[in-house]
C-alpha positions in Angstrom: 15.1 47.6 1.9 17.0 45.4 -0.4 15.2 42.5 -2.3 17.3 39.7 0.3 15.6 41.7 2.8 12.1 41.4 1.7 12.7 37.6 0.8 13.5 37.6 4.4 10.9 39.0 6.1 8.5 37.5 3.8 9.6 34.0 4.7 9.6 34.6 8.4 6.4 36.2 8.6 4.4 35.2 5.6 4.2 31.8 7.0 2.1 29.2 9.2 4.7 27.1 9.9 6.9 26.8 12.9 9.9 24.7 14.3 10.3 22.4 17.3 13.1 20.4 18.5 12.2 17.2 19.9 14.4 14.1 20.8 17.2 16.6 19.8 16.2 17.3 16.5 14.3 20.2 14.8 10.8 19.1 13.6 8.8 21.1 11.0 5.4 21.9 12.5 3.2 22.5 9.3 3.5 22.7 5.9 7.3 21.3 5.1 8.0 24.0 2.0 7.3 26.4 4.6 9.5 24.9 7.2 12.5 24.4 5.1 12.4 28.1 4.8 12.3 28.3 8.4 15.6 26.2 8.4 17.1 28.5 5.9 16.9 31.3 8.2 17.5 29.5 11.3 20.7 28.4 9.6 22.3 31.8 8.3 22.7 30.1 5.0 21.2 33.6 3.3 24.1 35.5 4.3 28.2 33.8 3.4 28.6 33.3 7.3 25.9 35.0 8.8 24.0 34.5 12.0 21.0 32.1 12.1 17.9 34.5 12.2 15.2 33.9 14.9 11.6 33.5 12.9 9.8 34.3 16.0 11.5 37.4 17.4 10.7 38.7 13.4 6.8 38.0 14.5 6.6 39.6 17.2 8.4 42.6 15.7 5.9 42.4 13.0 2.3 41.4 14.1 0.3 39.6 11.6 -2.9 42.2 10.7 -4.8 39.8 8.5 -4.0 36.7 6.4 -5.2 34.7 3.2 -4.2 31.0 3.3 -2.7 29.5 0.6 -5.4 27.0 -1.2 -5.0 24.9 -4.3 -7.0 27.5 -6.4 -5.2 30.3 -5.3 -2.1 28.9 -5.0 -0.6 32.2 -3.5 -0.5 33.0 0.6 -0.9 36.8 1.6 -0.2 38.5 5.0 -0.8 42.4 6.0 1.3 43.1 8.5 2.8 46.3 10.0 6.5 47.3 9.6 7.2 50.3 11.6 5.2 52.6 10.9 4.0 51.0 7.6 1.3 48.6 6.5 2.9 45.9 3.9 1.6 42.9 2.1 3.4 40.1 1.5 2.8 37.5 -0.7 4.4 33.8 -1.7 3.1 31.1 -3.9 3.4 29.8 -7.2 5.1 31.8 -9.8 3.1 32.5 -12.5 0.6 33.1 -9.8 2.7 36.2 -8.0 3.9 37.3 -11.1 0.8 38.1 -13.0 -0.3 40.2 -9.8 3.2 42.5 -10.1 4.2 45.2 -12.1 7.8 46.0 -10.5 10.5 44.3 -9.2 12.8 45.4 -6.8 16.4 45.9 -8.6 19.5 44.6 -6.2 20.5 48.7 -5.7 16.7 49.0 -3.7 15.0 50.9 -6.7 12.2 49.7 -8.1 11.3 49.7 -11.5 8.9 48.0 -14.3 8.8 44.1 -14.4 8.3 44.0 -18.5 12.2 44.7 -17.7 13.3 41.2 -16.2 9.8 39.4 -16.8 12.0 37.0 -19.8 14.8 36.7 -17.8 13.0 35.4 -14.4 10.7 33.2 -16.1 14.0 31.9 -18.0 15.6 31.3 -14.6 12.4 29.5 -13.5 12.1 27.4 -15.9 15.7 26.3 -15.6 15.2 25.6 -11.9 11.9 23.6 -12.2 13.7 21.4 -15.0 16.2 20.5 -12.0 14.2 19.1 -10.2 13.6 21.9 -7.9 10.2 23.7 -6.6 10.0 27.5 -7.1 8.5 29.7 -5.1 8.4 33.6 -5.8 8.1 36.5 -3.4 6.3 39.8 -3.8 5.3 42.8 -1.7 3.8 46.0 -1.7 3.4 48.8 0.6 -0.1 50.1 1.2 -1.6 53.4 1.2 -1.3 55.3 4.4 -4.7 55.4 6.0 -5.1 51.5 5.1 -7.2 50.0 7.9 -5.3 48.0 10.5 -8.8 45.8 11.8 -8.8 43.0 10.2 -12.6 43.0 10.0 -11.6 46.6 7.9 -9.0 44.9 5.8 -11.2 42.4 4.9 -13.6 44.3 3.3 -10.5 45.8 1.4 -8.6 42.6 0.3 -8.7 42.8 -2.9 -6.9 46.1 -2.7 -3.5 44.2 -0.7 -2.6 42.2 -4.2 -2.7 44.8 -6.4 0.2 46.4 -7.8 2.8 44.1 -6.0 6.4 44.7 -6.6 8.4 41.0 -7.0 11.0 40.7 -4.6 12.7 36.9 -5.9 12.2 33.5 -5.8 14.0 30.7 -4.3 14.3 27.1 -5.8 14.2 24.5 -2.8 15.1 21.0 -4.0 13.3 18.0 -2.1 15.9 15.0 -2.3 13.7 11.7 -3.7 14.7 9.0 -1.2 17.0 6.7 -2.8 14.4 3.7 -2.5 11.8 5.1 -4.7 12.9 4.9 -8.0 13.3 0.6 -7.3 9.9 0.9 -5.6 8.5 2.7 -8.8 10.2 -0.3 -10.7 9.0 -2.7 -8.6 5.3 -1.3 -9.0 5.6 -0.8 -13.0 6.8 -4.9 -12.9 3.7 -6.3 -10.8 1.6 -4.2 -13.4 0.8 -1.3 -10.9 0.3 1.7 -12.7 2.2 4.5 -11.3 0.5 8.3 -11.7 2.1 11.4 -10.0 -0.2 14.2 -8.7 1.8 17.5 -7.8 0.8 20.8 -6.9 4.4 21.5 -8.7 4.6 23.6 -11.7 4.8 20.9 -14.8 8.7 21.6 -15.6 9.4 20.0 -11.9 7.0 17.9 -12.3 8.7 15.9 -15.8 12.1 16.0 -13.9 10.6 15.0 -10.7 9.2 12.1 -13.0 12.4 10.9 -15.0 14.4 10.8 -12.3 12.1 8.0 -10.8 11.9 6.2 -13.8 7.8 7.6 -14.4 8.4 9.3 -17.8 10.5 6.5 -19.1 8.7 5.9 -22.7 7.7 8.4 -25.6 3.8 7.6 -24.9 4.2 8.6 -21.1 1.9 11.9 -20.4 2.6 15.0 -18.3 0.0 17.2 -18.5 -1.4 20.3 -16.4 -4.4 20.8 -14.3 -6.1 23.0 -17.3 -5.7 20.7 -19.7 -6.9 17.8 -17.7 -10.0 19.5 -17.0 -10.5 20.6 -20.8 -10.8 17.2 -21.7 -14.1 15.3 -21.3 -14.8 12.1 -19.6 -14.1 9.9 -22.4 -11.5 11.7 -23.9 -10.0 11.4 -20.5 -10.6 7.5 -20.7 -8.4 7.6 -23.2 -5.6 9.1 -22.2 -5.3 7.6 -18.7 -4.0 4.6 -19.8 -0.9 6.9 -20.7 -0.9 9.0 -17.9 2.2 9.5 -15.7 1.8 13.1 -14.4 -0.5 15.4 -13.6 0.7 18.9 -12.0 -0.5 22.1 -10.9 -3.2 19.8 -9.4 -6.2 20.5 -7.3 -7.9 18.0 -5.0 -11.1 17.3 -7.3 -8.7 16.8 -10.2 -7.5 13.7 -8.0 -11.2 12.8 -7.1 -12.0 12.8 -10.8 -8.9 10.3 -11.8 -10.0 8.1 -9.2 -13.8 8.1 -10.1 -12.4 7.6 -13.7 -10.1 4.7 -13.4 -12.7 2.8 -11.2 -15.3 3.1 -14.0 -12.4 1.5 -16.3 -12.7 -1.6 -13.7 -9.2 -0.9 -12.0 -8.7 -0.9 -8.0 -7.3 2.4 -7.0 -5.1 3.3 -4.2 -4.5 6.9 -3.9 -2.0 9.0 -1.2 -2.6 12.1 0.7 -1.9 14.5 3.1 -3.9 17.2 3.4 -7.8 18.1 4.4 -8.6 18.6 0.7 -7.9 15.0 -0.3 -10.0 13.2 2.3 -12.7 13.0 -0.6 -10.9 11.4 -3.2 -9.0 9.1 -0.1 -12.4 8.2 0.8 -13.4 7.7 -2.8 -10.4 5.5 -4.0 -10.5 1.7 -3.0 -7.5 1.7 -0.9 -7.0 5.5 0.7 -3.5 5.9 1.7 -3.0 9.1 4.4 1.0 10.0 5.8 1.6 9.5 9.2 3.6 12.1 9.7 2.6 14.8 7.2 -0.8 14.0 7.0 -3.6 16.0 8.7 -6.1 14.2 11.1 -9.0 14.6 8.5 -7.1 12.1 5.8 -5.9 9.8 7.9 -9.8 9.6 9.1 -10.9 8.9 5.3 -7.8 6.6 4.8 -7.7 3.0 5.5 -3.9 2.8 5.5 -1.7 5.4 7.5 1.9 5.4 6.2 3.8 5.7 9.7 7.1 7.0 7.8 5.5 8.7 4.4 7.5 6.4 2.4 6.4 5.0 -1.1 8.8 2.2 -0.5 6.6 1.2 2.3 3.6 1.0 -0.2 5.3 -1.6 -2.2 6.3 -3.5 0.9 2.4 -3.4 1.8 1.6 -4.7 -1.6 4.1 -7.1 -1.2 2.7 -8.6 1.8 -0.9 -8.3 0.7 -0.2 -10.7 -1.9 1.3 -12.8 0.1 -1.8 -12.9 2.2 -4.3 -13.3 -0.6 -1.8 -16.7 -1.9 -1.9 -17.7 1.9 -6.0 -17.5 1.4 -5.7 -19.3 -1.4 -3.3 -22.3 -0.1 -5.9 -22.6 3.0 -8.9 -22.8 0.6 -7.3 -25.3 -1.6 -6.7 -27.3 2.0 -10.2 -27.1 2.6 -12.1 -27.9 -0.7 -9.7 -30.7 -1.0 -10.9 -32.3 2.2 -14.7 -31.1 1.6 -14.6 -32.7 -1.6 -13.0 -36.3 -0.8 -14.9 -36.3 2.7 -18.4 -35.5 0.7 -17.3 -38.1 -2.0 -16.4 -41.3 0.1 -19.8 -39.9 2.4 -22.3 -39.9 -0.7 -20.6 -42.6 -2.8 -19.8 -45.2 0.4 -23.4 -46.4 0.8 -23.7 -47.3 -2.9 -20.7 -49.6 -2.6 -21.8 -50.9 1.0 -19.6 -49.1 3.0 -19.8 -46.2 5.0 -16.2 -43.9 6.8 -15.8 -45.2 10.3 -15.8 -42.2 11.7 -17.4 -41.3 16.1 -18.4 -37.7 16.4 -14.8 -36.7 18.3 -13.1 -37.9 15.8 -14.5 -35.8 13.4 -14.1 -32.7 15.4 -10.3 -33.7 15.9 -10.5 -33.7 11.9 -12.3 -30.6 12.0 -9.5 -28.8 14.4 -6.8 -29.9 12.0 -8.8 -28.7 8.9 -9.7 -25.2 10.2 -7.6 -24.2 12.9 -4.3 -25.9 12.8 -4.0 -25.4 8.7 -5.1 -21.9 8.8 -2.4 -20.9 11.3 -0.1 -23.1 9.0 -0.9 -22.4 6.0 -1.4 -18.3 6.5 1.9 -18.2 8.2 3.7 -18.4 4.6 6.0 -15.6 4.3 5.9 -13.6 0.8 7.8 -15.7 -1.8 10.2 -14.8 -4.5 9.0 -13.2 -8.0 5.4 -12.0 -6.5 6.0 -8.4 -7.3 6.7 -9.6 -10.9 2.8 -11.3 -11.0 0.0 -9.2 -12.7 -2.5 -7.4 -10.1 -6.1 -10.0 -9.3 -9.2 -7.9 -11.7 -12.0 -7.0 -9.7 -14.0 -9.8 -11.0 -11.1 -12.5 -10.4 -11.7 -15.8 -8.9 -10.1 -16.8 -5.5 -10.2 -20.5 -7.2 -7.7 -20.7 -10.0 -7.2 -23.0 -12.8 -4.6 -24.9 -11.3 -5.9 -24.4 -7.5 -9.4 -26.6 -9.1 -7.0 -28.9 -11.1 -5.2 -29.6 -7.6 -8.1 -29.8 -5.4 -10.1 -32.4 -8.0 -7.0 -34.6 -8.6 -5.7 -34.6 -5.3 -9.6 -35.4 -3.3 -10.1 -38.1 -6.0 -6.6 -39.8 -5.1 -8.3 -39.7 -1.4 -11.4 -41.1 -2.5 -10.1 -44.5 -4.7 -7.8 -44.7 -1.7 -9.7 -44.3 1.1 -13.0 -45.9 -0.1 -10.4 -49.1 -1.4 -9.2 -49.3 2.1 -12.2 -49.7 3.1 -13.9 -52.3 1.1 -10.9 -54.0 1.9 -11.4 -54.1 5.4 -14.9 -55.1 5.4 -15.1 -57.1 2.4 -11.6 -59.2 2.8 -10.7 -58.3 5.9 -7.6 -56.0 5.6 -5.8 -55.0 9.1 -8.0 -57.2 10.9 -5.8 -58.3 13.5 -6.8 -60.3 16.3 -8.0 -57.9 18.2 -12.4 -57.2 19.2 -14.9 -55.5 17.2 -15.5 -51.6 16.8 -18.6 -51.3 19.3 -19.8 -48.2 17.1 -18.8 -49.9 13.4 -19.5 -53.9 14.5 -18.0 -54.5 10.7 -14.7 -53.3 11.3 -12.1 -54.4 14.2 -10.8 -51.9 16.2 -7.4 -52.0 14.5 -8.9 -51.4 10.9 -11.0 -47.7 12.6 -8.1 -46.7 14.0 -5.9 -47.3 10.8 -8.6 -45.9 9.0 -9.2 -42.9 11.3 -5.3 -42.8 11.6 -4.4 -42.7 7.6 -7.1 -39.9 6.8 -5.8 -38.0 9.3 -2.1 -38.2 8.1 -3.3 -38.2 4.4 -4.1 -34.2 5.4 -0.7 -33.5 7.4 1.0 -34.7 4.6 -1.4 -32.8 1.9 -0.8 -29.3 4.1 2.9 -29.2 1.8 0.9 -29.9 -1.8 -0.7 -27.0 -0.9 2.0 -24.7 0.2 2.3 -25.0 -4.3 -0.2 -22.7 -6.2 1.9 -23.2 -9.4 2.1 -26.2 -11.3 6.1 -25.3 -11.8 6.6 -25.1 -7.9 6.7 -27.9 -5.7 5.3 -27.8 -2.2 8.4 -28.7 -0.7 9.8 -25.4 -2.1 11.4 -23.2 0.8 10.0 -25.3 3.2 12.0 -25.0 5.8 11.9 -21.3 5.9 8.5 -21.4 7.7 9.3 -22.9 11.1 5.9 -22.2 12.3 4.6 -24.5 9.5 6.8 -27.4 10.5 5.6 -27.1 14.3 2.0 -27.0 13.8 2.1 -30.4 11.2 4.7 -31.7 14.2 1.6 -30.9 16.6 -1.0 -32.5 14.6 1.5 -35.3 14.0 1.9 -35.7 17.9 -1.7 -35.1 18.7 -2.5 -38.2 16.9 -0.2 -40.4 18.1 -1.8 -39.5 21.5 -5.3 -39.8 20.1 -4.6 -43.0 19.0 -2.4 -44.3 21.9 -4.9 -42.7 25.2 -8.4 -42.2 23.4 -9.2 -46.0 24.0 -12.8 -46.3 23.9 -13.8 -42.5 24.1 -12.2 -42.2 20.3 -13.1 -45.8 19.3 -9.4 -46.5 18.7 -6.9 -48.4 20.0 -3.0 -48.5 20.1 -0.5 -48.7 17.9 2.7 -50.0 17.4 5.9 -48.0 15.9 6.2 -50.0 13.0 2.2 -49.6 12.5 3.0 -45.2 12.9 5.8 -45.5 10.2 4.1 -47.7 7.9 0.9 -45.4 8.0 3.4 -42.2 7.9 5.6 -44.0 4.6 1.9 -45.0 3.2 0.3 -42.0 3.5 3.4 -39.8 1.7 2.3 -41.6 -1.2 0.2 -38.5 -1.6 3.4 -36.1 -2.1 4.6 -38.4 -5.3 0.8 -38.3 -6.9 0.1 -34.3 -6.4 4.0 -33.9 -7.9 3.8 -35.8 -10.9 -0.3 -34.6 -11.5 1.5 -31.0 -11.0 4.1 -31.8 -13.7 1.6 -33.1 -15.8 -0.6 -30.7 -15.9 2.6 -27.8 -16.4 3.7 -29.9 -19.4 
């Protein structure tokens, strides 16, 4: 047969790979290099306006004898199979793998004659081809002694007789289109100090053009380097050169378990991707394992913790993206928090050595203690991801959850609360602030019920107000910043609001309060604002 014939059969046959159509469209079952050559055939593209070819009628025609999967050592699939009256091999895989098992190739005329002939000239062509970009695959074959057993127990015992001698048939270059949301997704990553590394099974010519096309080989000290000469290197000369790392090709899967053990002994948090059954180990190994949804196998999506639903790395960087956002949302409801620990603890320890104690019945602080845990963490973790995040350097391992200016807005803010709150209250009992007319507080007989409930009334909206200062984690932003774009934050401070005015106004006796007047709500509500003005200017001062 001719060499397009061969190239044929071998692609049809020499495969584990089918097509099915589904929602009206044709769906690779199986390895996708595999499948596009399934499309090839299925399209007639390998004749100028030729009929599609039908993969499965060539499989029945010729049954499959014995096989040898491709692996990431071998690198090579071979299939015995029986062509009319024939037995043939055929064999696909990486290049330099099929080639350095043939002597012949098979001339376009269907005469066969010594490789040493073309040997330049193909690996010239390959080479060209992988610097495109594109992903070679060769094609061999050879036809096997009559008498060759057709058990595949028999053949078996013979197999390393079927990849002897092989005469090369061609290769064919098959270009896989990067998604045109990558290369900004790479950027993105290489901004927020993400280190990008490529791990192919492509030879390393496609590999570097793979790599500068999405922006990975983009400085003189970027690395591309080969599975051989990553393993010839020791640990700590590995160490070294890591840092510089871009590419690593012709990989196998304990060369990615190795980088990931590696780079977690130099302290970094490693996510790694994968699809297949040989990279559940290192998936399971890396700190965040990330298996594809559709690609994937069952086995890495089992030792992932992530499964990319559409195999995009642009989905990655959206993930990031939003886990960010959720560790600042942490942060904004822990600086919440402390701030009202702190001041509450404060006024509570320091009260009794001025005389005073807070005013506050049991319900009243478990009203407190709904607004401080429930209604601030939905508020506060609602946040959506803000501007310039991506351009922020990763958290280390060892990284506080407390920052700098978190502690410097948590101490200035709760002692604002303090001088005010515990001022408020000598005043009250000392000189009679807010007295009123009105009876005395049957659980605090040194206050009137007017001065608990403002008391009770102004903590409370001290916190509403103190939910926006810490919306800010940086001393350049304000906490008014974007505001309005959380809706949900504006409707649970308008329910605590609400809920307190109701408190206050039906509680009577049950909360120790009594009513209010409007003028006393927007006195209290002006009053206790005077919290947004101290946390802004101690926020410029501190950025200064």
């Amino acid at each position: 047969g001719t060499p397009l014939g061969w190239l044929v059969l071998n692609s049809a046959v020499n495969s584990t790979a089918s097509l099915e159509e589904k929602d009206g469209k044709l769906l690779t079952v199986g390895n996708t290099t595999e499948g596009s050559l399934l499309m090839w055939l299925r399209g007639g593209a390998w004749v100028p306006n030729g009929p599609g070819l039908d993969y499965a009628t060539m499989r029945v025609d010729h049954p499959v004898l014995y096989q040898l999967h491709f692996s990431s050592d071998r690198k090579r699939m071979t299939t015995v199979t029986r062509s009319g009256d024939k037995v043939v091999s055929l064999v696909k895989g990486a290049p330099e793998m099929v080639l350095a098992h043939c002597d012949r190739y098979l001339a376009a005329d269907g005469t066969v004659r010594p490789l040493d002939e073309v040997r330049e000239t193909i690996v010239g062509h390959l080479k060209a081809a992988a610097g495109d970009a594109m992903r070679t695959l060769a094609f061999a074959h050879a036809v096997l002694p009559p008498g060759f057993p057709q058990e595949e127990d028999a053949i078996h015992e013979r197999r390393d007789e079927i990849e002897k001698g092989l005469i090369f048939t061609g290769f064919v270059a098959i270009r896989d289109p990067i998604r045109p949301e990558v290369p900004p997704a790479v950027g993105q990553c290489r901004a927020a100090g993400i280190e990008v590394k490529m791990i192919t099974g492509d030879n390393i010519e496609t590999a570097r053009a793979i790599a500068r096309e999405i922006g990975l080989l983009d400085t003189p000290a970027a690395l591309a380097m080969t599975s051989d000469e990553f393993n010839a290197l020791s640990d700590d000369e590995l160490k070294a050169k890591l840092p510089h790392l871009r590419v690593l090709a012709r990989a196998r899967p304990l060369d990615k378990y190795r980088m990931v053990k590696l780079l977690q002994e130099q302290q970094h948090v490693v996510a790694m991707t994968g699809d297949g059954t040989n990279d559940a180990p290192s998936l399971k190994k890396a700190d965040v394992g990330l298996a594809m949804g559709i690609a994937g196998t069952e086995v890495a999506k089992e030792a992932s913790k992530i499964v990319l639903l559409d195999d995009s790395f642009g989905t990655i960087v959206r993930a990031v993206h939003w886990g960010r956002s959720l560790y600042e949302n942490i942060q904004r409801f822990i600086q919440f928090q402390l701030t009202i620990n702190v001041s509450a603890l404060t006024i509570a320890f320091v009260g009794p050595f001025l005389g005073v104690r807070p005013p506050f019945t049991v319900l009243q602080l478990l009203w407190i203690n709904v607004i401080m845990d429930t209604f601030a963490a939905i508020a506060l973790c609602s946040e959506p991801p803000r501007a310039g995040l991506m351009r922020a350097q990763p958290k280390r391992r060892g990284d506080n959850i407390v920052t700098k200016p978190m502690l410097g807005n948590i101490l200035a803010t709760a002692a604002f609360f303090v001088v005010v709150m515990l001022a408020l209250l000598l005043g009250m009992e000392h000189w009679g602030w807010f007295a009123g007319t009105g009876e005395r507080s049957p659980e605090f007989p040194q206050l009137t019920l007017r001065q608990a409930t403002l008391f009770f009334s102004i903590y409370v909206f001290f916190q509403v107000w103190n939910q926006i200062n810490c919306r800010s984690l940086d001393p350049k932003e304000s906490g008014f910043f974007r505001l309005f774009s959380n809706p949900q934050f504006l409707v649970i401070a308008s329910l605590t609001v609400v809920g307190q005015i109701a408190i206050v106004t039906v509680g009577g006796r049950i909360f120790n309060v009594e009513p209010l007047s409007v003028p006393d709500w927007l006195l209290i509500s002006a009053g206790t604002a005077s919290v947004l003005l101290f946390a802004d200017v101690a926020r410029r001062l501190r950025s200064a």
